[in-house]
BAZA-414163 format. One record per residue (C-alpha): residue in three letters; x negated, y negated, z; residue number from 0. Coordinates in pm, 1 decimal, decimal comma. Layout:
BEGIN
 res        X        Y        Z   n
 Ala        X        Y        Z NUM
...
This chain:
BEGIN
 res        X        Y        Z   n
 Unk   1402,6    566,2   2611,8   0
 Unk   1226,6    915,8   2485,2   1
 Unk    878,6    838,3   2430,6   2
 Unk    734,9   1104,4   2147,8   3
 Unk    343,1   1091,7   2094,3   4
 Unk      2,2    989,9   2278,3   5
 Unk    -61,6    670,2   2087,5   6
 Unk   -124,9    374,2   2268,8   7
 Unk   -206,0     54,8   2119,2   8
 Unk   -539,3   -105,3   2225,6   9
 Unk   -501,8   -381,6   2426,0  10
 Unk   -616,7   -759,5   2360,6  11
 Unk   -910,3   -845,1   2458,0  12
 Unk  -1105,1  -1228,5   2516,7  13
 Unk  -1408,2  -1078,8   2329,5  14
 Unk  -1408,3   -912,4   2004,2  15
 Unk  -1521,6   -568,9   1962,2  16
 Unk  -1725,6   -397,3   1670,0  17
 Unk  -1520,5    -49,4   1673,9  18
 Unk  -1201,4   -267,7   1595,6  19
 Unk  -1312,9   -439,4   1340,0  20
 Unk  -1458,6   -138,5   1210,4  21
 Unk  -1148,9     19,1   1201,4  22
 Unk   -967,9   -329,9   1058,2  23
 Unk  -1209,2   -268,5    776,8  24
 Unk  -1164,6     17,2    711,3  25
 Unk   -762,0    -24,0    692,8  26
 Unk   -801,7   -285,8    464,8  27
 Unk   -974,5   -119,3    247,7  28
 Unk   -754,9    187,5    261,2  29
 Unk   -498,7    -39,5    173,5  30
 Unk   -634,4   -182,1    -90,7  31
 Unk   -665,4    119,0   -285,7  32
 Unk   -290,4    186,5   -271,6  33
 Unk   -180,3   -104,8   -552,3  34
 Unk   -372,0     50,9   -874,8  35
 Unk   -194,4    435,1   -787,2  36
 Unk    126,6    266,0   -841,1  37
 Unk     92,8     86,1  -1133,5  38
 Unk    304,4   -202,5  -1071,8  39
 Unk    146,8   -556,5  -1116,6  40
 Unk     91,0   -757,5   -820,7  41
 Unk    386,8  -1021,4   -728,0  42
 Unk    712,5  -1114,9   -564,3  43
 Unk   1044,2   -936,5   -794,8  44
 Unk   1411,7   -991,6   -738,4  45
 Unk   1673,9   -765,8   -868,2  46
 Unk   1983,3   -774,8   -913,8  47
 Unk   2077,6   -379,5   -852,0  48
 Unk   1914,7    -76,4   -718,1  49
 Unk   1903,7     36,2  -1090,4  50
 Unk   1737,4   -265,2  -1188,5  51
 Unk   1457,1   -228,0   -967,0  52
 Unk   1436,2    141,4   -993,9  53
 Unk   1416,7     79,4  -1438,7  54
 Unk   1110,3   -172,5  -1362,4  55
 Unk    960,5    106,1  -1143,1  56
 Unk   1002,8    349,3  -1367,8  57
 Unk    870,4    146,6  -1723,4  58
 Unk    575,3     67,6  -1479,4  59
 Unk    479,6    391,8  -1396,1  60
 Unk    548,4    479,7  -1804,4  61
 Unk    312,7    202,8  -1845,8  62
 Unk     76,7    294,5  -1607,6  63
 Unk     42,7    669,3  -1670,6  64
 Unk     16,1    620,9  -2068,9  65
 Unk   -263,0    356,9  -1991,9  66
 Unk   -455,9    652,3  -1784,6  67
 Unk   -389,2    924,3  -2059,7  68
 Unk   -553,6    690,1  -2331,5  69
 Unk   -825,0    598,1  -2102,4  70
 Unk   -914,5    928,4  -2050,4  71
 Unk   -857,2   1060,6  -2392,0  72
């Protein structure tokens, strides 16, 4: 096995500590900032095709950008 990188993960500890949950917070909230850049509503979708999924995609990023052009002015 090639190992590539210095990352370790931290290990568990019994007690919790403030610089991980620090840095939980501040994932989450990186996180959730993602969702509104992409434009497509929150939920669970099935498809059918590739195509399918990749037409919803696209009419929500139509959607989405059109929305931010009006809002804007």
């Amino acid at each position: 096995m090639k190992t590539i990188g210095r990352r370790t993960e931290p290990p568990i500890t019994l007690h919790a500590s403030g610089a991980l949950l620090a840095a939980g917070a501040l994932f989450n909230e990186t996180i959730s900032h993602l969702n509104p850049s992409t434009f497509i509503p929150k939920g669970i979708y099935r498809f059918h095709t590739h195509e399918a999924a990749n037409r919803h995609w696209q009419d929500c990023l139509a959607r989405g950008m059109a929305a931010l052009a009006a809002k804007r002015g």
